[in-house]
Backbone as CSV, one residue per row, in Angstrom:
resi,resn,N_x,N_y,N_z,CA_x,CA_y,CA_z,C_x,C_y,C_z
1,UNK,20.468,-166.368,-5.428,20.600,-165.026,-5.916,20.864,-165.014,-7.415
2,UNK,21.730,-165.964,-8.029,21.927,-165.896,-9.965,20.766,-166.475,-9.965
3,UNK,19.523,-166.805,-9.546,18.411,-167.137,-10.497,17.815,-166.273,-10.687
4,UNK,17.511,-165.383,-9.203,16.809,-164.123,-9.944,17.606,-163.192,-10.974
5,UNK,18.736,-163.026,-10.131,19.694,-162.255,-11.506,19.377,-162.657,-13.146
6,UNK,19.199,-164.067,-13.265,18.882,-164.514,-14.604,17.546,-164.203,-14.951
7,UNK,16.910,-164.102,-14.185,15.349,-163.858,-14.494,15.325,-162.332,-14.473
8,UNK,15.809,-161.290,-13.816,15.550,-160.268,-14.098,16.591,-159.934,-15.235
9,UNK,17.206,-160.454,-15.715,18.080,-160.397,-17.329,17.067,-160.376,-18.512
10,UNK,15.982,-160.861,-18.170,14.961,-160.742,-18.961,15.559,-161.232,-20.465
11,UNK,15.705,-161.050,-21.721,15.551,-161.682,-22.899,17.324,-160.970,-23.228
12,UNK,17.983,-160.453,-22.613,18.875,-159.413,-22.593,20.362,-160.754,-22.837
13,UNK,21.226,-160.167,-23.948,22.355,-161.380,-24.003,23.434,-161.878,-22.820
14,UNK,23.786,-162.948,-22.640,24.220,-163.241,-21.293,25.871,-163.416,-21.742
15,UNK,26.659,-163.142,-20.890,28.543,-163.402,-20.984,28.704,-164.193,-19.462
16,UNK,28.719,-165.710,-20.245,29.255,-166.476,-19.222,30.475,-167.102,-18.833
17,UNK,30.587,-166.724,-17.747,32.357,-166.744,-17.333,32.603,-168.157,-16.182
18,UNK,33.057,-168.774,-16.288,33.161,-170.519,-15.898,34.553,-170.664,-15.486
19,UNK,35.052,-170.703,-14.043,36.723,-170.682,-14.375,36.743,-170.462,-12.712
20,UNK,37.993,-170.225,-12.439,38.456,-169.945,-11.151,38.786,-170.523,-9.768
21,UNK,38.923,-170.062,-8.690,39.014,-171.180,-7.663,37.843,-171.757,-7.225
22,UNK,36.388,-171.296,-7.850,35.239,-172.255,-6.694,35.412,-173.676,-7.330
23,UNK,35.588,-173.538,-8.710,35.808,-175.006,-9.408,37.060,-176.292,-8.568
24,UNK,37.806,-175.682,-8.132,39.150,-176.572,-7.552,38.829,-177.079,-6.213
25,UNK,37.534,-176.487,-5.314,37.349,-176.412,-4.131,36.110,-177.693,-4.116
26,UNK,35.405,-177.549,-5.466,34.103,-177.550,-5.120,34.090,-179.497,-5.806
27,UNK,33.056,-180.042,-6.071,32.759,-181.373,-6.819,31.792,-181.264,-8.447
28,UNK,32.107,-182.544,-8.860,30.586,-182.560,-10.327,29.386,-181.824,-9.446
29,UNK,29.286,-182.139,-8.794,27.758,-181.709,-8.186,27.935,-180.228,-8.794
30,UNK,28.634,-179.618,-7.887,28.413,-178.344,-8.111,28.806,-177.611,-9.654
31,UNK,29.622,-178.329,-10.307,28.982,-177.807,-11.684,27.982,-178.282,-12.304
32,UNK,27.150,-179.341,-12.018,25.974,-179.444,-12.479,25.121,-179.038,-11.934
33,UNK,25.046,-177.981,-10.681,23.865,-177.390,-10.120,24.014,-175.719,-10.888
34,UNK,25.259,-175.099,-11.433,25.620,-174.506,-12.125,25.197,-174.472,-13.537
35,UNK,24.795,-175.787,-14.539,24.397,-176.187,-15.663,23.532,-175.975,-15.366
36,UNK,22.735,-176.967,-14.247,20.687,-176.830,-14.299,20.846,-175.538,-14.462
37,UNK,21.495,-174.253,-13.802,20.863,-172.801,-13.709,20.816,-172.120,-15.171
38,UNK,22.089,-172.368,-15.664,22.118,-171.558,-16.916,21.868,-172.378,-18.096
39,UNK,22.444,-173.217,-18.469,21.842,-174.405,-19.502,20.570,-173.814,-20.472
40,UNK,19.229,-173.339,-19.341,18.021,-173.426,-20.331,18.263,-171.899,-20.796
41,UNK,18.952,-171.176,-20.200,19.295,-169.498,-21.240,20.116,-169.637,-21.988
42,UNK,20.871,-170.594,-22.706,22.071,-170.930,-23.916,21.531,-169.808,-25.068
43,UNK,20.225,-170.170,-25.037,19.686,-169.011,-26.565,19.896,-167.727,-26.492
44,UNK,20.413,-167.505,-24.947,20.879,-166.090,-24.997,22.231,-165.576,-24.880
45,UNK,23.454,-166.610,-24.670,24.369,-166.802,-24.050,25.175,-165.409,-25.306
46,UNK,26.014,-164.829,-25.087,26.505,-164.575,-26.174,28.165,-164.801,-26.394
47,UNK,28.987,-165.201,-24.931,30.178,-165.347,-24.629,30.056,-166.270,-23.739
48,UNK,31.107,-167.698,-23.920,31.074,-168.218,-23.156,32.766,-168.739,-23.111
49,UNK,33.416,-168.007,-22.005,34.576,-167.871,-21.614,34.614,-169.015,-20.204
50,UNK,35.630,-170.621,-20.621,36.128,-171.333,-19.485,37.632,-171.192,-19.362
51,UNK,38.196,-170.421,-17.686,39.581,-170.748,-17.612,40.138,-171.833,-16.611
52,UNK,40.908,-172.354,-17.004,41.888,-173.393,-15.958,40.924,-173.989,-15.431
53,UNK,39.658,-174.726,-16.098,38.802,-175.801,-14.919,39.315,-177.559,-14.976
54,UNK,39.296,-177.757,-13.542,40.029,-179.299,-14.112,39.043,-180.260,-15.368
55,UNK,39.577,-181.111,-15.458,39.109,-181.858,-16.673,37.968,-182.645,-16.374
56,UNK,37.810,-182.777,-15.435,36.344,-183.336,-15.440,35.111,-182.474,-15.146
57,UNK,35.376,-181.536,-14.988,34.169,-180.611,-14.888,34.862,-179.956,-16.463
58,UNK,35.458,-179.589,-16.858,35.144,-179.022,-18.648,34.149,-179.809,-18.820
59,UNK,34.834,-181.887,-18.834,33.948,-182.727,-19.765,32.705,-182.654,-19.311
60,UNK,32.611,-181.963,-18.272,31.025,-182.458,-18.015,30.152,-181.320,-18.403
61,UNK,30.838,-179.953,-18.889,30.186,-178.295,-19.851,29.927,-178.960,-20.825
62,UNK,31.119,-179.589,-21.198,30.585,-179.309,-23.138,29.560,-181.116,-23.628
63,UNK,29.641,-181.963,-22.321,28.598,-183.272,-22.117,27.723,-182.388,-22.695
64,UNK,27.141,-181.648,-21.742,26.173,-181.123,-20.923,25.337,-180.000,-22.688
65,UNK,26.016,-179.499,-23.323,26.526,-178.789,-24.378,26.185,-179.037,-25.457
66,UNK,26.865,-180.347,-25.607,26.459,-181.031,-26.944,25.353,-181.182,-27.915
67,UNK,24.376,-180.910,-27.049,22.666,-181.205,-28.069,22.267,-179.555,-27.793
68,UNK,22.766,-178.364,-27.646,22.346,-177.291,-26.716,22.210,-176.193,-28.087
69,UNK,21.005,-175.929,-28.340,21.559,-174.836,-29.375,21.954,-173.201,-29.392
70,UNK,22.696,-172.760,-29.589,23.526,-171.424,-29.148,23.227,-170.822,-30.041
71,UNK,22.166,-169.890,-30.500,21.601,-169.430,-31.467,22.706,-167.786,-31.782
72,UNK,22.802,-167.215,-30.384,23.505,-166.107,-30.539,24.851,-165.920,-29.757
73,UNK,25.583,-167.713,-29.737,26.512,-166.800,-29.352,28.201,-166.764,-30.351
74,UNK,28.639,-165.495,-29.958,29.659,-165.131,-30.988,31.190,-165.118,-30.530
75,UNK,31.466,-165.475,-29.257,32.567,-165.869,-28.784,32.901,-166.967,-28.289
76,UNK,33.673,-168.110,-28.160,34.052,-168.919,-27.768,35.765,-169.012,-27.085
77,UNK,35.476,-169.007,-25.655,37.135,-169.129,-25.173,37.461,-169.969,-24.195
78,UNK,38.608,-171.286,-24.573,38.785,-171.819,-23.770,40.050,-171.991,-23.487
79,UNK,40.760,-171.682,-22.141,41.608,-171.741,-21.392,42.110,-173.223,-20.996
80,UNK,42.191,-174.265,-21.505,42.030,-175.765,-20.667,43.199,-175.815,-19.707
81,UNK,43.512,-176.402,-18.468,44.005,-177.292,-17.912,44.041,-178.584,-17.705
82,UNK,44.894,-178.911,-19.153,45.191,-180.357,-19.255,45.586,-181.322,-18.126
83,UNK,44.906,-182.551,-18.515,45.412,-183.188,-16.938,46.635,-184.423,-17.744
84,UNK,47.268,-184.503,-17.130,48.331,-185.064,-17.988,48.086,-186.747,-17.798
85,UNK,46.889,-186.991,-17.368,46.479,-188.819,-17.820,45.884,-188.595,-19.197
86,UNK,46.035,-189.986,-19.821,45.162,-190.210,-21.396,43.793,-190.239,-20.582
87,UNK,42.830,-190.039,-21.698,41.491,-189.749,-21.542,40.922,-189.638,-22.949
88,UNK,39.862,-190.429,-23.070,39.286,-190.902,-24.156,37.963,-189.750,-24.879
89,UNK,38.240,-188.843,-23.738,37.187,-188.025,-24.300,38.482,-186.934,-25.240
90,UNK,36.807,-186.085,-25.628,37.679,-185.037,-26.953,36.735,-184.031,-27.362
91,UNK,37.245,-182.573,-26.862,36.837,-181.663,-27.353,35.688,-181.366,-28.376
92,UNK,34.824,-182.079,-28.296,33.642,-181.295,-29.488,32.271,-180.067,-29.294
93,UNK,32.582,-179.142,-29.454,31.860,-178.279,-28.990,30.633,-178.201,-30.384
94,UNK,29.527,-178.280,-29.353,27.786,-178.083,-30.049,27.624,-179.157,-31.558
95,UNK,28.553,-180.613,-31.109,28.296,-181.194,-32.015,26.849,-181.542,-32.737
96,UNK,26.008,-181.878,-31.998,24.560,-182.083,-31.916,23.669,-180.665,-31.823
97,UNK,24.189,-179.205,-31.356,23.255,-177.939,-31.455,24.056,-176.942,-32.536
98,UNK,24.530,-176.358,-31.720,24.815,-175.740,-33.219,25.089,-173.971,-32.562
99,UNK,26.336,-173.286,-33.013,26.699,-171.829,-32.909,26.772,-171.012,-34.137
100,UNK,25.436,-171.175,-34.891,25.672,-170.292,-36.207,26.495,-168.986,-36.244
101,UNK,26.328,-168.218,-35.218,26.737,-166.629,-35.045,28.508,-166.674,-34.713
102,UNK,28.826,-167.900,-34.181,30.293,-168.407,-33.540,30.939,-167.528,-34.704
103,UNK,31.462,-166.304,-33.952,33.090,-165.636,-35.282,34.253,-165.331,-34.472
104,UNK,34.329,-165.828,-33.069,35.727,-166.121,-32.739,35.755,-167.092,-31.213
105,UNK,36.618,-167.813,-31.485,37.030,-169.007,-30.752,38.830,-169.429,-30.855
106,UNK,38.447,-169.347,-29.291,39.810,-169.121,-28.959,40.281,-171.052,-27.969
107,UNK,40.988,-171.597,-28.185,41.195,-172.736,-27.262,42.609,-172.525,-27.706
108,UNK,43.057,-173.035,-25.902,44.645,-172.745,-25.682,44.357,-174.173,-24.548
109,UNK,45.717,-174.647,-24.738,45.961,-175.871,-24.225,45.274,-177.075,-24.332
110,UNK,44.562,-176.713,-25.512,43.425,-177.732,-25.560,43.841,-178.853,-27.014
111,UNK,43.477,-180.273,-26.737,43.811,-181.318,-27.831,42.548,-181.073,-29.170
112,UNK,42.796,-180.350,-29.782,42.054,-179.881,-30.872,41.600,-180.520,-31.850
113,UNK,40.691,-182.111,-32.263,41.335,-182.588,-33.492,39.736,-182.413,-34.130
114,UNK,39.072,-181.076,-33.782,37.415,-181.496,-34.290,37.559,-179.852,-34.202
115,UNK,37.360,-179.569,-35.696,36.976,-177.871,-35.882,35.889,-178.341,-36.982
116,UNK,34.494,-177.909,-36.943,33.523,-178.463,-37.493,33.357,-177.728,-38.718
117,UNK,32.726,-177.925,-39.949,32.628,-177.361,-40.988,31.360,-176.434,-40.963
118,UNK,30.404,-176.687,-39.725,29.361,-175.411,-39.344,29.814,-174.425,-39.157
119,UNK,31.094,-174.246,-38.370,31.142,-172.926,-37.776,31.526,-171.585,-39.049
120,UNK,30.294,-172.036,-39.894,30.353,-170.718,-41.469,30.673,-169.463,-41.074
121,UNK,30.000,-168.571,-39.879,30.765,-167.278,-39.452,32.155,-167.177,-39.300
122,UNK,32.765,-167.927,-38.472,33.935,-167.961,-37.363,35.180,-167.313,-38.487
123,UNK,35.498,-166.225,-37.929,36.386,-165.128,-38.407,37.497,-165.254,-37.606
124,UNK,37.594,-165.655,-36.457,39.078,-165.960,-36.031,39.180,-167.175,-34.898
125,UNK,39.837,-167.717,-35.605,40.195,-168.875,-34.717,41.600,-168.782,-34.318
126,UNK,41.755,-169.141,-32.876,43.447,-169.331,-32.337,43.163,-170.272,-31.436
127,UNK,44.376,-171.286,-32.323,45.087,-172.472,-31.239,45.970,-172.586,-30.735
């Protein structure tokens, strides 16, 4: 049913919301059957809001993310639920694509040590 929903969205900007209990219930699988769906509409994305997802499905959004280019989108919010083991990964959002339009981004609970010198719009940032 969200594929046609996405397809009848037609060229129209998308607010994607990533968070909640199916994530705690569910496996990687199922956020990567979640990525295949939306992934190839990023060029339309215009909000992309994650709350409280455990840590291995974040790492596997913003994996997934990294080379993705986000032409229009202008919000960024992330909610993390830190998992309290060390972990070698680290927050870099659209290192390799790119959020020209990005003018507010929000990360809370999150290990922050990469705010990129692209994000030329971004009008408010809170950590």
């Amino acid at each position: 049913k969200y594929q046609i929903w996405l397809e009848r969205s037609k060229g129209h900007p998308l607010d994607i919301f990533l968070g909640g209990f199916l994530f705690y219930q569910r496996s990687i699988k199922t956020i990567k059957e979640v990525m295949r769906l939306i992934v190839p509409c990023t060029d339309r994305w215009r909000t992309l809001r994650m709350f409280l997802l455990p840590d291995k499905i974040a790492r596997v959004i913003f994996d997934r993310l990294l080379k993705v280019p986000m032409p229009m989108l202008i919000k960024l919010e992330v909610v993390h639920n830190p998992n309290p083991a060390p972990t070698k990964w680290r927050f870099r959002p659209f290192l390799f694509g790119g959020a020209p339009q990005l003018q507010y981004m929000t990360l809370e609970r999150l290990s922050c040590d990469y705010i990129d010198a692209r994000f030329t719009s971004l009008r408010v940032l809170d950590i």
